[in-house]
ChimeraX commands (.cxc) that place a marker at each C-alpha (Angstrom):
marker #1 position 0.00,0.00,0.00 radius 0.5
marker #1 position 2.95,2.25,0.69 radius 0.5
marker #1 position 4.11,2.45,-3.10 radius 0.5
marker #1 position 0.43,3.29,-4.07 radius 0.5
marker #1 position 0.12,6.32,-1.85 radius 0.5
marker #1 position 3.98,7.06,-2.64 radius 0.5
marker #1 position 3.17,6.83,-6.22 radius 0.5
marker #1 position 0.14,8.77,-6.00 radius 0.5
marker #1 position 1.22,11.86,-4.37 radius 0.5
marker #1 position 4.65,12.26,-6.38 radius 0.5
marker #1 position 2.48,12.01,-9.47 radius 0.5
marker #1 position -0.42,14.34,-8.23 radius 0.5
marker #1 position 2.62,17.09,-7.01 radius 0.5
marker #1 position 3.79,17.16,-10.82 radius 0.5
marker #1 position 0.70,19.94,-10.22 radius 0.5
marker #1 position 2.30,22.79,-8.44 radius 0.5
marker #1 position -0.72,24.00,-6.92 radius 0.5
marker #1 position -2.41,20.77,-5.99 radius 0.5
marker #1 position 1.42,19.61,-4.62 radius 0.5
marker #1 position 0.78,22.73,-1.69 radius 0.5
marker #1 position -2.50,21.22,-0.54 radius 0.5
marker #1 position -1.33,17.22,-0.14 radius 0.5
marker #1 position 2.23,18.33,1.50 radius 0.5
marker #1 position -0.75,19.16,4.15 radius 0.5
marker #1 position -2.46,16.22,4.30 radius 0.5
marker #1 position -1.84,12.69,5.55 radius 0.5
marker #1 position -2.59,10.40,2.74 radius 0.5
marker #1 position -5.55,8.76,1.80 radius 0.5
marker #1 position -6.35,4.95,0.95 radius 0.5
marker #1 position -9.62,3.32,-1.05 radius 0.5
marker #1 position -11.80,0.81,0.53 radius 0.5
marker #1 position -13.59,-2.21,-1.64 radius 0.5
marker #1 position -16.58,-2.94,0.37 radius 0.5
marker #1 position -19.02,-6.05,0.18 radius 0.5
marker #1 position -22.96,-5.32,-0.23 radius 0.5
marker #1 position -23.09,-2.36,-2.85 radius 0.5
marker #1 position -26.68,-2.17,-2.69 radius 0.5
marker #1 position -26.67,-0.84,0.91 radius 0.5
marker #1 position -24.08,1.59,0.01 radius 0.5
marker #1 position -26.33,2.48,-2.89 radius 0.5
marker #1 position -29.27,3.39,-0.58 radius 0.5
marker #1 position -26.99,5.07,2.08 radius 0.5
marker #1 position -26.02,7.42,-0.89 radius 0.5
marker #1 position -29.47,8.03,-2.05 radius 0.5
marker #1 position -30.49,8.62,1.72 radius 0.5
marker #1 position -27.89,11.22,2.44 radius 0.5
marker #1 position -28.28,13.29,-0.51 radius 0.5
marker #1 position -28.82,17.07,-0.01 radius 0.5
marker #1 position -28.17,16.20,3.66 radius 0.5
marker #1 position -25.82,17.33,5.89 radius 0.5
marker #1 position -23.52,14.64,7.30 radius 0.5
marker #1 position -24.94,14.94,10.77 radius 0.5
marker #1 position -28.52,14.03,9.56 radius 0.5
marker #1 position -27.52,11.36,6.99 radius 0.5
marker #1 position -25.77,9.76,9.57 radius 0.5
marker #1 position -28.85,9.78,11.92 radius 0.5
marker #1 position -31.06,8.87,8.92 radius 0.5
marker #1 position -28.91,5.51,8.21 radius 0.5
marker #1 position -28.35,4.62,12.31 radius 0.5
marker #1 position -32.42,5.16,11.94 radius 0.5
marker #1 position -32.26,2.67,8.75 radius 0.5
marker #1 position -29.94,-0.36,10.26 radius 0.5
marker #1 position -32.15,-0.16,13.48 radius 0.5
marker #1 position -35.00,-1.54,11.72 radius 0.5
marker #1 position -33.05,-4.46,10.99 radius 0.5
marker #1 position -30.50,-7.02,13.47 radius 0.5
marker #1 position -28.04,-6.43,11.54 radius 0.5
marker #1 position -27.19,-5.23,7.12 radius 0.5
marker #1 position -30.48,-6.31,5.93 radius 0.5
marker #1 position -30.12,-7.72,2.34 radius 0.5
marker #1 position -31.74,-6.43,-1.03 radius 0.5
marker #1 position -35.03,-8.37,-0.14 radius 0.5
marker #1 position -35.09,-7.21,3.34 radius 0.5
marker #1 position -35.12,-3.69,2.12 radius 0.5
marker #1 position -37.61,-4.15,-0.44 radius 0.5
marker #1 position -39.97,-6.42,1.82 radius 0.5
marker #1 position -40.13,-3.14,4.32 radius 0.5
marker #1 position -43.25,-1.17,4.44 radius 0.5
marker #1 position -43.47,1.68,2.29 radius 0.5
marker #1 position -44.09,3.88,5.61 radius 0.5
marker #1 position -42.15,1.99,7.76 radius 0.5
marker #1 position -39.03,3.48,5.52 radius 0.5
marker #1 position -41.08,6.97,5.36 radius 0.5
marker #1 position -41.03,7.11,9.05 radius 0.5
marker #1 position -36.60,7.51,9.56 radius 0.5
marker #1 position -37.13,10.61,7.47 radius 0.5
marker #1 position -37.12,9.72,4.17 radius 0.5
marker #1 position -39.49,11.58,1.69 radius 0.5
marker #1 position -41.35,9.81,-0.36 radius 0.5
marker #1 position -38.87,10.19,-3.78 radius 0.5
marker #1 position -35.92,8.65,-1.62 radius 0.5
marker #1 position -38.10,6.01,0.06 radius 0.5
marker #1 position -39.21,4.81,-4.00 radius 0.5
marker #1 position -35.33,5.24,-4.78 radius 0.5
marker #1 position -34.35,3.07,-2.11 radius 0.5
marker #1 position -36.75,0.35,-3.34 radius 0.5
marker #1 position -35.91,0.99,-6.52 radius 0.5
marker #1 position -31.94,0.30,-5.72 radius 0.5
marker #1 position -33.20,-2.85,-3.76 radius 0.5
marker #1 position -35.29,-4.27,-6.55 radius 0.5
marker #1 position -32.42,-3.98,-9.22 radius 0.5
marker #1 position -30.56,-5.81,-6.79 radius 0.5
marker #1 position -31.89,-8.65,-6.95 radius 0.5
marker #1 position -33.67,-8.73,-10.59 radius 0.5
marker #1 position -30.14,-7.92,-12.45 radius 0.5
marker #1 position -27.49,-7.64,-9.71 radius 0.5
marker #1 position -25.09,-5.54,-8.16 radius 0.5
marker #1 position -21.91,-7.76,-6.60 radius 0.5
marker #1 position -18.34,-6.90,-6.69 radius 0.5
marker #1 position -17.27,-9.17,-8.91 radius 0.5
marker #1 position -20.07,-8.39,-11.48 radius 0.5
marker #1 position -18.96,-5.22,-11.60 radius 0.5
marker #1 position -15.25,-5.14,-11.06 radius 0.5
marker #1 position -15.52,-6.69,-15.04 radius 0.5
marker #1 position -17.05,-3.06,-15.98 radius 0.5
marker #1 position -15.26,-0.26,-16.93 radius 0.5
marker #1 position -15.83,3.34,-14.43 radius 0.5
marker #1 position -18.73,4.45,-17.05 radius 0.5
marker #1 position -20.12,0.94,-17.96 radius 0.5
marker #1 position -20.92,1.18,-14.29 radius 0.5
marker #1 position -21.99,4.29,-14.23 radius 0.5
marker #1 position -24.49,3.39,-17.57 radius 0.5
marker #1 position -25.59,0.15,-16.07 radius 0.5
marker #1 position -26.66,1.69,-12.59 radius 0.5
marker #1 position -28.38,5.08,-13.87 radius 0.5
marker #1 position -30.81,2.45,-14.93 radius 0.5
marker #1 position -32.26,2.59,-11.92 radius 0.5
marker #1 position -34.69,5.89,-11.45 radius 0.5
marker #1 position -33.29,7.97,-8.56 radius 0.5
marker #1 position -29.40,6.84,-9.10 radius 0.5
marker #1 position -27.86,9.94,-10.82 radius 0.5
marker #1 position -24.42,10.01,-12.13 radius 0.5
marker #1 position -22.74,12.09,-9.48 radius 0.5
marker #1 position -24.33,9.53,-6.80 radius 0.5
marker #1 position -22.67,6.10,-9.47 radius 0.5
marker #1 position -19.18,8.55,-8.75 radius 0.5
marker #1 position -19.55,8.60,-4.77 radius 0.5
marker #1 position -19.99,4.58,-4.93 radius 0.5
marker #1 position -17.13,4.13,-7.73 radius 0.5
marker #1 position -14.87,5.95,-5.31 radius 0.5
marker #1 position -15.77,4.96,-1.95 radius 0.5
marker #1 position -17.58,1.40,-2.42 radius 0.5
marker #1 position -15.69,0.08,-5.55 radius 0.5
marker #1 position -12.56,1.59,-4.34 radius 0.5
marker #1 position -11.88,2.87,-8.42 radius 0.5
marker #1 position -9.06,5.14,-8.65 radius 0.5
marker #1 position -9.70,7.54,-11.33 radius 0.5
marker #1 position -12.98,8.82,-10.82 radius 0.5
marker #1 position -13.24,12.62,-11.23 radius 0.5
marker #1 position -16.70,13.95,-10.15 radius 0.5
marker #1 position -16.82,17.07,-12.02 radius 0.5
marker #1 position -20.62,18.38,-11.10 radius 0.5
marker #1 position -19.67,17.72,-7.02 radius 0.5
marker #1 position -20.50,21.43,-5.61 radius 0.5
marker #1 position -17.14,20.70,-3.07 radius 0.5
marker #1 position -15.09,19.81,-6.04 radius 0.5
marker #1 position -15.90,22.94,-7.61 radius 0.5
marker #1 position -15.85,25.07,-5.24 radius 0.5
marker #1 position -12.26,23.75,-4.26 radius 0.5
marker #1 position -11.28,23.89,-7.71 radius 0.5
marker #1 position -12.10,27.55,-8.02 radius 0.5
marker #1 position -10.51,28.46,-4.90 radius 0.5
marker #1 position -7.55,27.09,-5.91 radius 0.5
marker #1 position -7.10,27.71,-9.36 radius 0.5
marker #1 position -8.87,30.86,-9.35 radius 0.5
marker #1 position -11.92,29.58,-11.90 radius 0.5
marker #1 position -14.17,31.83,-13.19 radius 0.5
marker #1 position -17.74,30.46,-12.13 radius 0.5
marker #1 position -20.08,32.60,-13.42 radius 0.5
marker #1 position -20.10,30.50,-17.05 radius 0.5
marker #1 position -21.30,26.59,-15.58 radius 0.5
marker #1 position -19.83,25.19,-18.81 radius 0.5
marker #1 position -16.77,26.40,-19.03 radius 0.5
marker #1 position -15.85,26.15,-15.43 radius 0.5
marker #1 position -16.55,22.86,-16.06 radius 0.5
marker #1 position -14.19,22.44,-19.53 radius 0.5
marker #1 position -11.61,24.13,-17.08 radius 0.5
marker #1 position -12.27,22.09,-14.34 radius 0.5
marker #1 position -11.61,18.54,-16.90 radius 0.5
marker #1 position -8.83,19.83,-18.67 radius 0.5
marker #1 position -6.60,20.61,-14.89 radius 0.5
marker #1 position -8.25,17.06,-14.18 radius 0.5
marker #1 position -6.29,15.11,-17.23 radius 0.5
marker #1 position -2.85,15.66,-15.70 radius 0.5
marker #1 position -3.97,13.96,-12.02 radius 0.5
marker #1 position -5.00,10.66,-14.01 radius 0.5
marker #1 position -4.75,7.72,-12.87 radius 0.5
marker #1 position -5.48,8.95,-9.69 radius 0.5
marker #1 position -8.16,11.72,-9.48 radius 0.5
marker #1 position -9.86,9.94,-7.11 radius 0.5
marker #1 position -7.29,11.09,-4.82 radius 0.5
marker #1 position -6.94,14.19,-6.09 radius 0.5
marker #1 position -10.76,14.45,-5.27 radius 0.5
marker #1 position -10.69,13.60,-1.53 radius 0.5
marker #1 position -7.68,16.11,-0.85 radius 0.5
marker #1 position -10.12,18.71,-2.70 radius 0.5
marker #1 position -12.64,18.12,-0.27 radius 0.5
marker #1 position -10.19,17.99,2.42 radius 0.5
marker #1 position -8.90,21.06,1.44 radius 0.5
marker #1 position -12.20,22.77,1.32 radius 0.5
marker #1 position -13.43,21.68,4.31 radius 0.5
marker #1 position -10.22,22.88,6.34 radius 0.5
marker link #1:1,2 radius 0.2
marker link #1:2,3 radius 0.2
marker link #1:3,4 radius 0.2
marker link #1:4,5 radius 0.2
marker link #1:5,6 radius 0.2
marker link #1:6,7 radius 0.2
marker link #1:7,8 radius 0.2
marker link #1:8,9 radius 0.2
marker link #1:9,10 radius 0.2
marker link #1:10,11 radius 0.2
marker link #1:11,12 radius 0.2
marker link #1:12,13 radius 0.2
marker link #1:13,14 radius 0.2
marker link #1:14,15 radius 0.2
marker link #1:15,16 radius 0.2
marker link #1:16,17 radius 0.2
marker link #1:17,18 radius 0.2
marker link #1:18,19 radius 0.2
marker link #1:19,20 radius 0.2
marker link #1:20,21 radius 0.2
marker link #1:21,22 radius 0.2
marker link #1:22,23 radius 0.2
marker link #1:23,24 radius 0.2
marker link #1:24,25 radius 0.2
marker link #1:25,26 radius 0.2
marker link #1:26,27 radius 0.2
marker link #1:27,28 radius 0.2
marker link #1:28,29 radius 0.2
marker link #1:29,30 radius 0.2
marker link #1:30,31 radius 0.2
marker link #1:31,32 radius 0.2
marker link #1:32,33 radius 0.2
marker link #1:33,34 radius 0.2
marker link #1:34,35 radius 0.2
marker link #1:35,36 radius 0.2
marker link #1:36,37 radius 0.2
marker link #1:37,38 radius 0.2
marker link #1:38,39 radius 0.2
marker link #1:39,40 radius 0.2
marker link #1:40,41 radius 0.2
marker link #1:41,42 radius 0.2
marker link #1:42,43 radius 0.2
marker link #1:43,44 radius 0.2
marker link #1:44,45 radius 0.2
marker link #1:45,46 radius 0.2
marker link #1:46,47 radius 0.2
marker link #1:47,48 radius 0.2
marker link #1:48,49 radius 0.2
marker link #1:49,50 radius 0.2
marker link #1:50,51 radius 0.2
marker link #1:51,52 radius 0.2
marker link #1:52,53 radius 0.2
marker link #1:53,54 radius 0.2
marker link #1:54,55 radius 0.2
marker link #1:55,56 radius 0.2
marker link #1:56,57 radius 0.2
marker link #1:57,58 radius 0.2
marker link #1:58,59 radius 0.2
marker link #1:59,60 radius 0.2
marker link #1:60,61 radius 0.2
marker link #1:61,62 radius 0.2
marker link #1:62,63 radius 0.2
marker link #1:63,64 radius 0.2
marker link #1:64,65 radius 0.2
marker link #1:65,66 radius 0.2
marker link #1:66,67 radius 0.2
marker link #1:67,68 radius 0.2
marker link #1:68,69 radius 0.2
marker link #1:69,70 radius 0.2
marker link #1:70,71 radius 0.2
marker link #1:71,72 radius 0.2
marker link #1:72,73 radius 0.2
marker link #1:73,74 radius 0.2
marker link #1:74,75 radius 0.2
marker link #1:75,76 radius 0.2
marker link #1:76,77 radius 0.2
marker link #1:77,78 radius 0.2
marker link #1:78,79 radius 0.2
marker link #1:79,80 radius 0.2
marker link #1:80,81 radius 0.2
marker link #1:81,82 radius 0.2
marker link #1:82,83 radius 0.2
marker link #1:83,84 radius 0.2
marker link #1:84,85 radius 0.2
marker link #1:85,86 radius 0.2
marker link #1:86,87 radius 0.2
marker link #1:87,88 radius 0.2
marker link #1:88,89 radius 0.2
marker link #1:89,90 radius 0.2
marker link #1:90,91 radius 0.2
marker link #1:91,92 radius 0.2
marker link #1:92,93 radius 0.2
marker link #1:93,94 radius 0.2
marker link #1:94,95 radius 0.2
marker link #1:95,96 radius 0.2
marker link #1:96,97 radius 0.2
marker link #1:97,98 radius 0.2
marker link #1:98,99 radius 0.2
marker link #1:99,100 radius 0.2
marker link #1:100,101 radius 0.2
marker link #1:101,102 radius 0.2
marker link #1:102,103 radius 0.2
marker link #1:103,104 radius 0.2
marker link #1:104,105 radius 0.2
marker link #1:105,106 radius 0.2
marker link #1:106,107 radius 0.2
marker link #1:107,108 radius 0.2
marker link #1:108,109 radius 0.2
marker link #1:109,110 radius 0.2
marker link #1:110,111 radius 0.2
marker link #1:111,112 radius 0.2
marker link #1:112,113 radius 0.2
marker link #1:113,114 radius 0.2
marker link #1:114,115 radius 0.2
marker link #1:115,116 radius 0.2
marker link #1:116,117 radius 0.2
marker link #1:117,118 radius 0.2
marker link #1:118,119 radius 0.2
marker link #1:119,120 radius 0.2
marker link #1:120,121 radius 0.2
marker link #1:121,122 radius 0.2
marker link #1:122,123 radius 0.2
marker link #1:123,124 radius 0.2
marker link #1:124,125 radius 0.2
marker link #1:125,126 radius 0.2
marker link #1:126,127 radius 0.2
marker link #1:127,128 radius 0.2
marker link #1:128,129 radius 0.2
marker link #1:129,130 radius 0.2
marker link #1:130,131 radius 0.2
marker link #1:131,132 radius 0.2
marker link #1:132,133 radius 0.2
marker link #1:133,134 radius 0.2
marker link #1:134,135 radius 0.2
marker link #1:135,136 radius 0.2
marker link #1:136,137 radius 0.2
marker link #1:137,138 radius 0.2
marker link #1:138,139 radius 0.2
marker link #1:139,140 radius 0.2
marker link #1:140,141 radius 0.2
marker link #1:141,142 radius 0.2
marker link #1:142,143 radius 0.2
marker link #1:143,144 radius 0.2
marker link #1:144,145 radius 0.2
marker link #1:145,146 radius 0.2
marker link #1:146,147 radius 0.2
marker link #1:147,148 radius 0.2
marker link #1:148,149 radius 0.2
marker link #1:149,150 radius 0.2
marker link #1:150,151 radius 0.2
marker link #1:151,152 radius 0.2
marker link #1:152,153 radius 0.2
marker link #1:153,154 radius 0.2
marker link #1:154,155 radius 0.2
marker link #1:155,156 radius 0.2
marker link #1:156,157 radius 0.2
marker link #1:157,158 radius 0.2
marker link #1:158,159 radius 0.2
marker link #1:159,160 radius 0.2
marker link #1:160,161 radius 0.2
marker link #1:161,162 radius 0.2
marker link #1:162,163 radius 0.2
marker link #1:163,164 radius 0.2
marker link #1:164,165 radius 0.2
marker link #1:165,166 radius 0.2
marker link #1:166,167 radius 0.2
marker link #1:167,168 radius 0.2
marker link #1:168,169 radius 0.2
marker link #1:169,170 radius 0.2
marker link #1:170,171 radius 0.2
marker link #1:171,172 radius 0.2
marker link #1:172,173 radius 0.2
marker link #1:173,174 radius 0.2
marker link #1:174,175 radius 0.2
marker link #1:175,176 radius 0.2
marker link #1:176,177 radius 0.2
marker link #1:177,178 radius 0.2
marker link #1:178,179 radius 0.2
marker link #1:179,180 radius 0.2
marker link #1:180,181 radius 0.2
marker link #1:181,182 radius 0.2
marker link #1:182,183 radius 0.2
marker link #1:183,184 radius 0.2
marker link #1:184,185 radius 0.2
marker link #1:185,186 radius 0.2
marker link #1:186,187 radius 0.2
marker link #1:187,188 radius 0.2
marker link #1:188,189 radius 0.2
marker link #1:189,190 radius 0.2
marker link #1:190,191 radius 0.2
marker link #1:191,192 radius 0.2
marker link #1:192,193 radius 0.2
marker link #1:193,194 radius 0.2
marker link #1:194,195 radius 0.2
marker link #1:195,196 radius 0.2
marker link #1:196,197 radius 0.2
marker link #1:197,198 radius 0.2
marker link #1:198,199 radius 0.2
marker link #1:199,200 radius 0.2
marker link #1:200,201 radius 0.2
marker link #1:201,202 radius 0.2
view
């Protein structure tokens, strides 16, 4: 694990700028983790949520269950049952929606460690509620994919701007700007991405 992070960082400091914010840092390490579906509902349950709430919101979730329920589990729970840890009504039918997928056409690690970042991100927008910034979050942290760059993330951007002084008031070229600084930090922007965020929220 050493060379990875040692590799990383010397090739993410090649960018001057980006080099002054990871000298700060400690360095940072992925995570494959079993059951993707749950991580795919935690996801969809902490969107547009602070972190204090979505963490509530899930404690809320696993408490309705001894321990990780599985896909049927989830999708055997009463609609209001799931309503009733906070969820609105959208996220409660995304949920189900994640849970059904599940088990009609199947989300395991090994199915998916065969698929490319965006044949993941194609075959899991399928499912009505899973966006592609939310397929990003799980490529990253659940997949444990290295070169993810999540572009439309409001934390990224604002980072990004900060740092590289980006003009934001044109959303589609910020964004061109924001890709092309991106293409240097590859194979690694998902590293890149979480000492962004680190940065940001510092």
């Amino acid at each position: 694990m050493t060379d990875l992070k040692t590799s990383y960082k010397e090739h993410l400091a090649k960018d001057k700028k980006l080099k002054k914010i990871i000298d700060r840092h400690d360095d940072f390490s992925l995570r494959i983790k079993k059951n993707v579906y749950l991580h795919l509902c935690g996801s969809i349950m902490s969107q547009q949520l602070s972190t204090k709430v979505a963490d509530v919101i899930w404690k809320r979730f696993l408490a309705l269950y001894h321990k990780q329920p599985t896909a049927e589990q989830i999708l055997n729970t009463p609609f209001d049952t799931l309503r009733s840890i906070g969820l609105s009504n959208a996220k409660t039918n995304y949920v189900q929606n994640v849970a059904r997928f599940a088990i009609e056409k199947g989300m395991e690690q090994k199915q998916l460690k065969k698929m490319s970042d965006e044949e993941v991100i194609t075959y899991l927008t399928e499912i009505k509620g899973v966006g592609r910034w939310t397929c990003e979050m799980l490529l990253m942290f659940t997949l444990g994919r290295e070169d993810v760059f999540a572009v439309d993330d409001l934390g990224i951007q604002q980072a990004m701007i900060g740092i590289y002084k980006l003009d934001p008031t044109d959303k589609k070229q910020l964004k061109e700007d924001m890709l092309r600084l991106s293409k240097k930090w590859s194979p690694y922007r998902t590293y890149a991405c979480m000492h962004l965020w680190r940065w940001k929220d510092s």
